[in-house]
C-alpha positions in Angstrom: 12.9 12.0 -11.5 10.2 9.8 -13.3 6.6 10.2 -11.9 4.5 7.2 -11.4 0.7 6.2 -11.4 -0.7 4.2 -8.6 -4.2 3.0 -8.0 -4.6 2.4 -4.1 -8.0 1.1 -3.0 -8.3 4.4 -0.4 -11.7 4.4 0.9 -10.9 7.1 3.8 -8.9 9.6 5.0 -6.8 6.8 7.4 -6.2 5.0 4.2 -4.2 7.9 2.5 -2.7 8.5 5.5 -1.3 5.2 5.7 0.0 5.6 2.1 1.6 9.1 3.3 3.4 6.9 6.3 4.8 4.2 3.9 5.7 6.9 1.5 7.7 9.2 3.7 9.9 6.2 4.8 11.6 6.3 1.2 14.7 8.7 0.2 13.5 11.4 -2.0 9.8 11.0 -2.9 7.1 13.2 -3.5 4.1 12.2 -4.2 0.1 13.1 -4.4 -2.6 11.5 -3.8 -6.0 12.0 -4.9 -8.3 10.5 -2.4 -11.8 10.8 -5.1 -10.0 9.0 -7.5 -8.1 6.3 -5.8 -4.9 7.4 -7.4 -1.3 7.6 -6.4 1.2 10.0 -8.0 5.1 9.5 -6.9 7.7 11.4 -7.8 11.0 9.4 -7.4 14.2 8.0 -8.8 13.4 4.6 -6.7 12.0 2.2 -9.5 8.2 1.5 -9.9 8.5 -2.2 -8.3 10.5 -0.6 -5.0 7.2 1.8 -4.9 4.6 -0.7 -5.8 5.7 -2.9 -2.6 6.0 0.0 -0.6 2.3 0.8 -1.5 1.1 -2.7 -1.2 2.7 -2.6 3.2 -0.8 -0.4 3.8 -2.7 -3.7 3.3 -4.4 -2.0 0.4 -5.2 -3.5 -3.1 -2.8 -1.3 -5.8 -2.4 -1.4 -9.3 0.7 0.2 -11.4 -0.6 2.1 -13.8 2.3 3.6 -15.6 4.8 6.4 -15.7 3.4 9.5 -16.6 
């Protein structure tokens, strides 16, 4: 599984929980997120665009940043 790099503009704990929602609807994902930092970490097989428009349903600004 490749791990992926988000930026999510999270200001609050109802923000990550709306990334956590979106997340869990995939097949196979893990992921982290690091509230402080804005940051997204998934841990999929699902490719980076399939993730990136999940992100983007929480009506948040988010930026790839790269596979890690």
């Amino acid at each position: 599984m490749t791990k992926h790099e988000f930026f999510v503009d999270m200001t609050c704990e109802g923000c990550s929980g709306a990334v956590t929602r979106v997340l869990r609807k995939l097949q196979d994902v893990k992921f982290d997120i690091d509230l402080p930092n804005k940051k997204v970490f998934v841990e999929s097989e699902q490719s980076s665009e399939v993730l990136l428009e999940t992100l983007k349903k929480t009506g948040k600004t988010v930026t790839y940043i790269g596979a890690k």
